[in-house]
Kinemage of the C-alpha trace (Angstrom):
@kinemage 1
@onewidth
@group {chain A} dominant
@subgroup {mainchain}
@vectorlist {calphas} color= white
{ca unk a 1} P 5.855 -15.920 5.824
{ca unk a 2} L 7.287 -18.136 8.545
{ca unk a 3} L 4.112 -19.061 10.045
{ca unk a 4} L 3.441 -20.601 6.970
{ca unk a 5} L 0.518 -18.167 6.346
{ca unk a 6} L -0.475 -16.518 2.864
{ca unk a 7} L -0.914 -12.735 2.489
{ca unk a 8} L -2.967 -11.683 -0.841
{ca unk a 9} L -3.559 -7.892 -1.781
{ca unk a 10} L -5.275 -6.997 -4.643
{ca unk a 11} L -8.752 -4.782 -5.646
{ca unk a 12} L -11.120 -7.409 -3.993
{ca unk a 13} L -13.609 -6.026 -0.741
{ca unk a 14} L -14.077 -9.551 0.098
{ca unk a 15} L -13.219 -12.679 0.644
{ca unk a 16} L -15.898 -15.893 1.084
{ca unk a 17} L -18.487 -13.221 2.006
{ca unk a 18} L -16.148 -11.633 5.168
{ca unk a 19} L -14.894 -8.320 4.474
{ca unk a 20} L -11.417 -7.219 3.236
{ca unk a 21} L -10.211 -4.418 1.668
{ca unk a 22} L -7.368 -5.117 -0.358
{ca unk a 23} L -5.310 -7.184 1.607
{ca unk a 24} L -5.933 -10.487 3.318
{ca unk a 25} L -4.146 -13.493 5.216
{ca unk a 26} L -4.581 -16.890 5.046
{ca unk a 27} L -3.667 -19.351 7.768
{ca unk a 28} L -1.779 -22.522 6.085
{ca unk a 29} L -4.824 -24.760 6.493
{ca unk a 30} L -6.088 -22.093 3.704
{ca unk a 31} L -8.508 -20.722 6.100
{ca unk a 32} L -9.366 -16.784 5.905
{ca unk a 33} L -7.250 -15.691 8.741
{ca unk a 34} L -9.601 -13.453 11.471
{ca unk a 35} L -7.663 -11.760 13.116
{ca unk a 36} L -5.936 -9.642 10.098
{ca unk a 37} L -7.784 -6.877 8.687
{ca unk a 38} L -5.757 -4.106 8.116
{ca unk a 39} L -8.810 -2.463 5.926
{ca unk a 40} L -6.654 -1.293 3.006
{ca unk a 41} L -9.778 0.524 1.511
{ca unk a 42} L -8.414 0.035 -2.321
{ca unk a 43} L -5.815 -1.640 -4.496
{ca unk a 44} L -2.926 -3.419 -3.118
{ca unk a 45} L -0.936 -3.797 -6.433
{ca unk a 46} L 2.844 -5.098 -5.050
{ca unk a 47} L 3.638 -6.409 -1.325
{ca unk a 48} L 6.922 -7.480 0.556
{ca unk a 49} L 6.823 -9.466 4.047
{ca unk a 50} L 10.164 -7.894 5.683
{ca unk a 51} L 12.035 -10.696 7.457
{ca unk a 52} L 10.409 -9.188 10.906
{ca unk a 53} L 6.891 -9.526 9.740
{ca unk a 54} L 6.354 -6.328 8.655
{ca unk a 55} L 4.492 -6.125 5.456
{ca unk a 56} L 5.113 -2.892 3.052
{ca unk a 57} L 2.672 -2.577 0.470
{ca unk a 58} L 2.198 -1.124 -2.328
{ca unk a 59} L -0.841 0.349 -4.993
{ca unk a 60} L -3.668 2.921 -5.202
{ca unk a 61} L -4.919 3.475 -1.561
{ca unk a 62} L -5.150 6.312 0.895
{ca unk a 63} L -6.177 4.497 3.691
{ca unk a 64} L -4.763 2.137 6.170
{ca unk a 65} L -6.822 0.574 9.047
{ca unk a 66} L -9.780 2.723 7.645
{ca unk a 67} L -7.738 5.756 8.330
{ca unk a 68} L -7.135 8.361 6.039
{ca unk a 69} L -3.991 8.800 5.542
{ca unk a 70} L -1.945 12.016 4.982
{ca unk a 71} L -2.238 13.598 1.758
{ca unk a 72} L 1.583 13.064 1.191
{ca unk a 73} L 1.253 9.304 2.890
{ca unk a 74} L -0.458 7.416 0.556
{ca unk a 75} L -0.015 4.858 -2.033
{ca unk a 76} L 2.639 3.151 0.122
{ca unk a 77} L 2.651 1.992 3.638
{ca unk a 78} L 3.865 -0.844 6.116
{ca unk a 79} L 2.203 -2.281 8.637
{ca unk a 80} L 2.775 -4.125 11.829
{ca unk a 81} L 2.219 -8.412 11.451
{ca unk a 82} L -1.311 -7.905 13.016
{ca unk a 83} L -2.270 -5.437 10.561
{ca unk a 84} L -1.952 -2.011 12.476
{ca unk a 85} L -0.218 0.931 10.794
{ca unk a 86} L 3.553 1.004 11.609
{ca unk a 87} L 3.891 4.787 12.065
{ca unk a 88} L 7.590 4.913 12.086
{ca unk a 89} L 7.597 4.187 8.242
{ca unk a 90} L 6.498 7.663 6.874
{ca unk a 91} L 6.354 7.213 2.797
{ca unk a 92} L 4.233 7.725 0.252
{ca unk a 93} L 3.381 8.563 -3.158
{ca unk a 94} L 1.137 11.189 -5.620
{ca unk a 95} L -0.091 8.277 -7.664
{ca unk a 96} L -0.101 4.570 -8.132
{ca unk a 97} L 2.609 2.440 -6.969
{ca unk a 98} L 3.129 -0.655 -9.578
{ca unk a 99} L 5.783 -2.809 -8.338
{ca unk a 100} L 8.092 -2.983 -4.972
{ca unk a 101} L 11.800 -4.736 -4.499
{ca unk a 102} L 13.769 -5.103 -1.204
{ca unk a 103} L 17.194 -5.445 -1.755
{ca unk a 104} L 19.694 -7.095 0.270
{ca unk a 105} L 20.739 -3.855 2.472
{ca unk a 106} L 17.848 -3.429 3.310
{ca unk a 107} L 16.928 -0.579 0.989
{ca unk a 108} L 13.162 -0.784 -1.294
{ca unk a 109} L 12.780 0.408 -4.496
{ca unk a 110} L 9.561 1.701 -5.302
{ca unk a 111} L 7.988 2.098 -8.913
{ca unk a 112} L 5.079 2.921 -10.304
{ca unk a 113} L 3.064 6.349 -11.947
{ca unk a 114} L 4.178 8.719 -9.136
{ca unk a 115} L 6.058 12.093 -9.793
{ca unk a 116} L 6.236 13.012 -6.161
{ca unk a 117} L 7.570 10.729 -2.939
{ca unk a 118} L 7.124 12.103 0.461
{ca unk a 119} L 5.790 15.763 -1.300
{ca unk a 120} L 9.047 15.934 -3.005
{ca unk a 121} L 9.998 15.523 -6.904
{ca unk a 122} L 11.147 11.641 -7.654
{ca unk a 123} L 9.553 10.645 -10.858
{ca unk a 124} L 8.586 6.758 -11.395
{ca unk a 125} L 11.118 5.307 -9.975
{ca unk a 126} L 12.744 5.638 -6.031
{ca unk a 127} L 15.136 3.684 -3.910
{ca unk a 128} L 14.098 4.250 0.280
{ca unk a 129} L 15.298 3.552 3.655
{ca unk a 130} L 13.199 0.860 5.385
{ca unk a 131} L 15.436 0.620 8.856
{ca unk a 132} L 15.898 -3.139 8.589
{ca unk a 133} L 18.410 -5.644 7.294
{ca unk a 134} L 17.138 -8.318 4.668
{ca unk a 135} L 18.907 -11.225 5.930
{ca unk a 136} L 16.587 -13.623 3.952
{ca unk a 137} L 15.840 -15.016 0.583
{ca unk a 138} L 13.523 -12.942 -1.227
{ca unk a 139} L 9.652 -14.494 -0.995
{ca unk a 140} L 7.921 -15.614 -3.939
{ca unk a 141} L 4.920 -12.858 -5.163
{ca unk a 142} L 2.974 -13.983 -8.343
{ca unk a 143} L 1.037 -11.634 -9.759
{ca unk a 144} L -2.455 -12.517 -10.710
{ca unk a 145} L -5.148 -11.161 -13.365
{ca unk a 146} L -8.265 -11.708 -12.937
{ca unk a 147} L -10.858 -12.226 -15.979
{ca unk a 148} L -12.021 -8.380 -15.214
{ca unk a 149} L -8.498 -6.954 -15.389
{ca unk a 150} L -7.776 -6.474 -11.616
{ca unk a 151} L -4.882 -7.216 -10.650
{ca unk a 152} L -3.451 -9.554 -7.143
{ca unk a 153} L -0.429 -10.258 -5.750
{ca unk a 154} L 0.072 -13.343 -3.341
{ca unk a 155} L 3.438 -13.573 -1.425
{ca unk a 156} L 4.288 -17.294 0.104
């Protein structure tokens, strides 16, 4: 991110005993940062920060600021840089979403179980509008297993 913050999804539901569900940002002195909780409610499995701020993610969730989402909405979301849902991204998935890519026009390419995007037949794989440009280097995501199996992704 530019700010030089850290933003870490995963299966966690908290982080040094404050609560966060699935997704949390770090300030660059490492400190939990307060003011982001977006309050995922489950796994964030794959995350991109858009050159804008916006952060799509990714996984096996159906809510997003602890609201349900649509039936047809979930798995896959963006939000705004202070964690609020950006309603003008409407996507989402019948199952779990493994892995996400933004290319260089802009466009994201989704993967994971699903056999249905946006209530319509697109098996496993899907490329999407996301209404921006990506003018910038890709950011590095690591994956991370844990000893119990889950699974994190941290974006720099």
């Amino acid at each position: 991110m530019d700010d030089a913050k850290i933003v870490v999804g995963g299966g966690f539901t908290e982080i040094d005993g404050v609560e966060r569900n699935g997704l949390a940002r770090f300030n660059a002195d490492g400190s939990l940062d307060l003011s982001f909780n977006p309050n995922i409610g489950s796994t964030v499995n794959a995350l991109i920060v858009q050159p804008d701020g916006k952060i799509i993610l990714g996984g096996s969730f159906s809510r997003v600021g602890g609201e349900l989402l649509d039936t047809v909405d979930r798995n896959l979301a963006r939000i705004n840089a202070d964690g609020s849902l950006d309603t003008d991204f409407i996507a989402g998935t019948n199952s779990v979403v493994q892995t996400l890519h933004l290319q260089e026009d802009g466009k994201l390419l989704v993967a994971g179980s699903f056999l249905q995007v946006n209530g319509e037949d697109r098996q496993l794989l899907v490329r999407l509008e996301t209404g921006i440009e990506n003018e910038q280097e890709q950011q590095i995501c690591i994956p991370i297993v844990a000893e119990n199996g889950n699974v994190a992704v941290v974006c720099l």
